[in-house]
Structures are given as C-alpha cells and as structure tokens.
N, C-alpha and C positions, 0 to 999 in steps of 0.2 A: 725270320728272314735271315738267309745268310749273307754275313759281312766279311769286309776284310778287315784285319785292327793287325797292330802291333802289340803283339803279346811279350811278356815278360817270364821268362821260365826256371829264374834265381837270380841270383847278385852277378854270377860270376858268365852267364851268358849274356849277350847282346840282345835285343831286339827283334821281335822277328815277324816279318807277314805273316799272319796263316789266315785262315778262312773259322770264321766262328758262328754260332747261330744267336741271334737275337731273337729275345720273346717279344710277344706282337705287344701293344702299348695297353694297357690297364686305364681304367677309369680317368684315374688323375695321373695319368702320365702323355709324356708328348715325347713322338719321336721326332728326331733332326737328322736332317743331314748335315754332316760335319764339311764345312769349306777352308775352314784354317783351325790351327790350334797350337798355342803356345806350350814350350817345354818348362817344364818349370821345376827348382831345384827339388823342391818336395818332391816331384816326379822320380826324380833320380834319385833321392836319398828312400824315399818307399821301395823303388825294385833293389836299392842296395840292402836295405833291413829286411827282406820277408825272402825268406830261405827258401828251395826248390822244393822244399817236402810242403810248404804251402801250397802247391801245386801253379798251375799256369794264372796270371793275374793280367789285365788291360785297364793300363792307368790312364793317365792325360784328365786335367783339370781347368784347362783355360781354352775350351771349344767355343766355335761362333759360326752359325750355320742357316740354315734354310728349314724352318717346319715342313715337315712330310706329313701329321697326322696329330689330333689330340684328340683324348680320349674325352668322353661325356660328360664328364664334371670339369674341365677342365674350361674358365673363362681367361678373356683377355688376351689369348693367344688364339692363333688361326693359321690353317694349311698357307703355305706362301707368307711368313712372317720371317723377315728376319732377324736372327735372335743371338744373343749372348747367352755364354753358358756358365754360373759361379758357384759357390757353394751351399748346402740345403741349410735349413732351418725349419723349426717345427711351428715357430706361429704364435704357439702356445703358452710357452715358460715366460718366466719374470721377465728373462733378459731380453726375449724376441719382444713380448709386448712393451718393453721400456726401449726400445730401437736399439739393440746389440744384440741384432741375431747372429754376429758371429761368435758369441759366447754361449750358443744355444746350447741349453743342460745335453739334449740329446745330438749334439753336433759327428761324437764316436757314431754312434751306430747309424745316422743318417748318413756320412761322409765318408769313413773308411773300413765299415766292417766289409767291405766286398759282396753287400749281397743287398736287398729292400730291405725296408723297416723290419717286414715283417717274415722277414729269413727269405725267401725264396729268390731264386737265380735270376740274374739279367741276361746273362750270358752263360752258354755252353758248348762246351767244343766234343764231339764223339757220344753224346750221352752226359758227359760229365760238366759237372760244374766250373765254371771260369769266375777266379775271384775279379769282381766288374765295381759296378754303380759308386766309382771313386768321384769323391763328388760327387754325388748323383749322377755322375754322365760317362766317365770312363770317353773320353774324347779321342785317344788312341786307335779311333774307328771310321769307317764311312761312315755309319750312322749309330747313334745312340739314345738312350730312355732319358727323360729329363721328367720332371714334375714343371707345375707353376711356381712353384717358390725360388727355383734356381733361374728360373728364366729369364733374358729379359728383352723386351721388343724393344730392337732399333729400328732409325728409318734406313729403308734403301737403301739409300746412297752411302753409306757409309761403309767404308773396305772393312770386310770382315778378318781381311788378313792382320790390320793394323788393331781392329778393336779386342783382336780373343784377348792381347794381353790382360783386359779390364777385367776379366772376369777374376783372376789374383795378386797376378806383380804389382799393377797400376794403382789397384784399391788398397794393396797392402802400404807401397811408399807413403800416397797421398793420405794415406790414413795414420799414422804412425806422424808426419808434420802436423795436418790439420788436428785430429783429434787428442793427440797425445803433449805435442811443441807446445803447439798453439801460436806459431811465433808472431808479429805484429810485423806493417807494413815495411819499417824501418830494419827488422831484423838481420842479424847474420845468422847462417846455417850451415854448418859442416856437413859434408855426403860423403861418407866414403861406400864408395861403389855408385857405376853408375850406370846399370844394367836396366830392364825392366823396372827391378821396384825402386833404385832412385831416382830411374829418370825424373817423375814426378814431382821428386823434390826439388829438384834447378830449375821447376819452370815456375812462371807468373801470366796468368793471362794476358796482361798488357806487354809480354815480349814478343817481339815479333817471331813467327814458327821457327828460322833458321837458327835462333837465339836457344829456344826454351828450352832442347832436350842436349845437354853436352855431359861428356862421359866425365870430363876433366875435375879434378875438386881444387874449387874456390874458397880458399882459407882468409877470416878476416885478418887484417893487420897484425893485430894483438897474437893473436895464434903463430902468425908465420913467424915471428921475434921469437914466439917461445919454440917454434919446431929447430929454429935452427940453431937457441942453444943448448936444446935436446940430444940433438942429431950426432953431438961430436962423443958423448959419453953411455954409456949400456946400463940403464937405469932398469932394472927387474923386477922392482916390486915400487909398493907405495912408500917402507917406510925407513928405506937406504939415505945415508949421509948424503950422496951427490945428488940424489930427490929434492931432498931439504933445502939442499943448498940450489937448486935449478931453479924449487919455489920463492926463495926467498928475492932471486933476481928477476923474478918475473913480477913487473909494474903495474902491468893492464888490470881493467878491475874484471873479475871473472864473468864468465859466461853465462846470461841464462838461461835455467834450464826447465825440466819438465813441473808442473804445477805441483807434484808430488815434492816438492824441493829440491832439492840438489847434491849431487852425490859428494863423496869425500874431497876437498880444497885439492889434495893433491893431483886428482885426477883430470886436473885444469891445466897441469904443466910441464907433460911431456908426453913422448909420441904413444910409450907405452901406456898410460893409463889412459890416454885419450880414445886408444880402440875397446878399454872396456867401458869407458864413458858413455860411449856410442852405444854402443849394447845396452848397456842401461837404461838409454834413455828413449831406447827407438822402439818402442814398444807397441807392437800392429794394433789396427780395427781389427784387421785381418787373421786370426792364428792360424796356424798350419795344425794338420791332425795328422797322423799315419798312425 
C-alpha cells in the first residue's frame, strides 16, 4: 500500500514527505495506523549518523495508533485496537526469558538493521529498497508493520498523542529511577533534564497531575550548599587542589547511589563532576541501538 512518511535522505538534509510503498502485513505482523508519534533523540542522532550513500531511511520510534490489520498468527491484538508502539525482542534469549527484553542478544538486528529479521524490505520507494522496520515500526509514517512483541493494547480512552511517548522516553526515565536508583520513599533525587525521559522522574503517584510532571530541578539541601560553593571557582577534573579543597568543606554525608556502589567521593561535590555522576549512575532499562 502506498504511504506517506517522512523520509531521511543524510545527516545534512531535512526531512521530507514523499510517498512510499508498504508491504502488505506477513503472518505475525500487524499493520497500524499511525495517530501520534513522538520524536526522539535517538531519532535525530540515527539520521545524523547514517550517511546519504546509505540511501533513503524512515525512522520514528515512539508510534501509537489504531490497528488496520494482523496477520494469522498473530493473538491478542485485533482490527480496531488501540495500540502503543516500543521496541522488539525475540522471546527467546537468557535475557528476554529472565525479563530484560530490552537487552535482547538479537535487539541490532530486530531494531536497527533497516530491514525484517529475515533481510527483506518493509518499505520501498521506486523499486528500491527504504531502510524502515526502525524499531520494528518506522513511525515516521501513516501507517506501519509492527509484530506482537512490540505492541501493546491500550484502552480507548486514552490520548494516543500523550501515550506514544511510552513506548521510549517514559520507560527509559522511569526505568533508569525504578530499576537502576531504586531510591525509597523518603529519597532525594537529582534530574537533570526534564524533557520526556525525566519527566518521570519528578513525579510520584500520590502528587497531584499539576504537580508531577515540572521541567525545573529540585536539588536536596546538602547539594545546593555545595553547588554554590562550586559555582564561584572552575574545578576540571577530579583531582585539582581547589576539588580537594571544595571537598573537604563539604559537611553533608554523601549521596546515595546506585546498588552497584558509588562512584568516586569527589564526584559528590561539585557541579562538574556531578554531571558525570549523573551519567554514571542513570543507567536505562531502556538502551538505545542505532
């Protein structure tokens, strides 16, 4: 069937309508129609990394749509479902069957090689081959191929505009506190950024909705004493005399951190090594592939 998508045609062009063809849906595949679909950084850093001579490619990763069709083996989903759209897994390996399908052995070749498992095209424009099945879905589209394992059935009622984020920014935040922090109820937690994937992390069930999603970052006590006697001097590494000396006036008892233990003392007390902290320690359910 012909669609429309936003194709990608190198790093160094824009975006672009065109019209492309979709193959009709296979056994255990399900087509969707696309009603929202979130951009996502991976989005933009994949058409920045894959050159022109890779030829035309339709990304988009965080689709939530309407089922048009599933194919014969396909249970659990059904014409007129409304569906989320997230990344594939095979089922199969250690990690799928130990619940971390997002460290699925084969997560490359189901998620960004641009084509099905089993090489053949989702998408073609002219004859030729469109590198597609990003994420299993290439969202970038009216409508796109999805399996069961990426899918997942919402009710109705729920704005599809607001949920595509879930299928990666949302799960990546909440996954990186929950399964990674772990922090407890009483915790403090630094966010820096507060876009899709932190939103998640400012909120708590029991805040009321106005509350839960703020861009803003809320530093404990302890932290803010030490940003601001960070802030007046250019501290560049970990292991500079004015470090030492920043650490030794810092009181607070340190922060804690990921179950893994804790990264280097100095990196509790000042702004610079607080952003590698962060990185350190914020480590997804979620990984990105390109």
């Amino acid at each position: 069937m012909q669609v429309t998508a936003a194709v990608s045609h190198g790093p160094d062009s824009p975006f672009t309508l065109e019209t492309v063809e979709l193959d009709e849906p296979r056994a255990d595949e399900v087509l969707v129609r696309i009603v929202a679909t979130g951009l996502c950084h991976t989005d933009l850093f994949t058409k920045a990394a894959l050159p022109r001579a890779a030829g035309p490619a339709v990304l988009g990763h965080e689709g939530a749509g309407i089922v048009v069709d599933v194919g014969s083996r396909v249970s659990g989903v059904a014409p007129g479902d409304h569906v989320i759209l997230s990344y594939r897994h095979c089922g199969d390996c250690d990690q799928c069957r130990s619940a971390g399908p997002a460290y699925c052995v084969d997560a490359h070749r189901l998620n960004s090689s641009g084509r099905r498992a089993d090489g053949s095209a989702t998408v073609t424009q002219n004859g030729e081959s469109v590198r597609a099945a990003f994420f299993g879905q290439s969202s970038f589209a009216e409508h796109v191929l999805a399996t069961a394992d990426n899918v997942v059935v919402v009710d109705k009622s729920v704005d599809l505009a607001a949920a595509a984020p879930l299928g990666c920014g949302f799960q990546t935040g909440a996954g990186a506190v929950l399964n990674v922090l772990r922090p407890g109820r009483d915790s403090s937690v630094v966010v820096f950024g507060g876009a899709v994937s932190g939103s998640p992390r400012c909120s708590r069930p029991d805040q009321p909705a106005s509350q839960r999603f703020s861009p803003s970052i809320r530093y404990p006590r302890d932290v803010r004493s030490r940003r601001s006697s960070a802030r007046s001097r250019s501290i560049p590494g970990h292991r500079t005399r004015s470090h030492r000396s920043v650490r030794r006036r810092a009181a607070a008892p340190p922060t804690p951190w990921t179950r893994r233990g804790s990264p280097p003392s100095s990196a509790r007390h000042c702004r610079a090594c607080a952003r590698g902290a962060a990185r350190w320690s914020s480590a997804s359910a979620h990984p990105k592939w390109w």
